[in-house]
C-alpha positions, 0 to 999 in steps of 0.5 A: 460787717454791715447786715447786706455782707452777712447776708451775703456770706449766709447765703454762699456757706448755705448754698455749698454746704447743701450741694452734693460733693464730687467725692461723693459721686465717684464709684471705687476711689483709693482711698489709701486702704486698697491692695495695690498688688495686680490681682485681687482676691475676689470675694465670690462664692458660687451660689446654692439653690434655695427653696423657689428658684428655676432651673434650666436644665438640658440633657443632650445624648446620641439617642436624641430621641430618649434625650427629649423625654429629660427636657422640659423647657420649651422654646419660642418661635424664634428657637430662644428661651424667654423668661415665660417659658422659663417659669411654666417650663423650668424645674422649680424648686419646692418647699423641700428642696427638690425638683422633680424631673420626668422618669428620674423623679424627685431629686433634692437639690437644696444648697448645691451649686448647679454645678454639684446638680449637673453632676447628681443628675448625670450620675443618676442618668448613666445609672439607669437609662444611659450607657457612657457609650451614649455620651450625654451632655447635661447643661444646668443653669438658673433660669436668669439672674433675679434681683430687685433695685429700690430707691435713688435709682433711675429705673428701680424694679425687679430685673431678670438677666441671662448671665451665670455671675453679676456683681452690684456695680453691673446691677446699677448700670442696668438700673440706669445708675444711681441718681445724683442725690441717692447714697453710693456710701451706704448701699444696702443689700438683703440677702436670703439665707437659708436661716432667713434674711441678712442686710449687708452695707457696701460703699460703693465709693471705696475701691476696697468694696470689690472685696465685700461679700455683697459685691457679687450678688447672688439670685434674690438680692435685694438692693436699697439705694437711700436718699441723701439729706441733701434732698430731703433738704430740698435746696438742690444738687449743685452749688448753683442750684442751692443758690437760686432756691435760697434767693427765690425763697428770700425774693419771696419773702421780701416782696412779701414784706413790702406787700404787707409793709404798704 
């Protein structure tokens, strides 16, 4: 084989081994190990409130006069919650575990549902201020869904969104999806514990990541999307793209040579 064929088959085996494979790409492949049955178990927990967060919190009576005095939140001039009003008017949850709600006082509700809440302040409303024949409806939910994205991501940053469950996948596509050099194989995601922090990993490739604890996220997750050694290379995305780099930088050297040559 004559040195311009070496060259030549150099410069191929380079240019595909660096670029990024379709496999690579695709969310939720079967990759043989996924549950062909209809239904999937799915791996949701409800959420627990932890030390920070902001409760919406609406309490509804047929005395809507004595209702007004439990609400705190205010809306905007367009009769909309907004994530501002939220944050000053919300019920935010102290270093103990409590909000604190007029006339009711203090109420704990470190590691309950916002379910198990709306019911502890029902109860505590029919005990001492209501009769059943006032029919209160009490309405309690997160302030928004908080998360932060980071890395090979189209637009990383902290979101906010109004909805009760969020799984990574809608996360990502908020965020503008995952660039083509980050890595969907090996997703970190932190997660605030009580006890303190925990990093999960979930491939994003697998069909069988709808069954990873991390696939639905909860409020506070921190999503990391690491880059590829494909770009830490420098040499391109594509096959085509790898190619031209590695001829420019060899046309480089070559007009170099000849430079220094004459």
């Amino acid at each position: 084989m004559n040195l311009r064929n070496f060259f030549i088959l150099l410069l191929i085996s380079v240019a595909f081994s660096s670029c990024i494979p379709v496999k690579d790409m695709v969310y939720l492949q079967d990759k043989g190990n996924s549950n062909k049955s209809v239904v999937d178990e799915i791996s949701y927990k409800p959420y627990r409130l932890q030390s920070s967060d902001i409760l919406n919190i609406n309490i509804k009576s047929m005395d809507a006069e004595l209702a007004t005095i439990f609400n705190a939140t205010v809306t905007n001039q367009n009769n909309t919650i907004n994530t501002e009003s939220l944050y000053f008017n919300g019920y935010t949850v102290d270093d103990h575990g409590n909000i604190r709600i007029p006339v009711l006082g203090e109420i704990n509700v470190l590691g309950f549902t916002v379910e198990e809440v709306r019911i502890k302040i029902e109860s505590a409303l029919l005990k001492d201020h209501f009769k059943k024949e006032a029919q209160i409806f009490v309405s309690v939910k997160l302030a928004g869904f908080r998360y932060t994205i980071n890395g090979e991501v189209e637009k990383p940053g902290t979101k906010t969104l109004f909805m009760d469950k969020l799984n990574i996948l809608e996360a990502i596509a908020n965020s503008g999806d995952i660039t083509v050099t980050g890595d969907r194989k090996d997703v970190k995601v932190i997660r605030q514990f009580p006890q303190g922090s925990e990093t999960f990993s979930i491939d994003l490739t697998d069909a069988t990541a709808s069954k990873s604890p991390v696939f639905y996220l909860q409020p506070n997750d921190y999503i990391y999307i690491k880059p590829l050694k494909q770009k830490t290379w420098g040499t391109g995305k594509t096959g085509i793209e790898s190619l031209s780099t590695i001829i420019t930088i060899l046309s480089l050297a070559t007009t170099t040579f000849l430079l220094l040559k004459n």
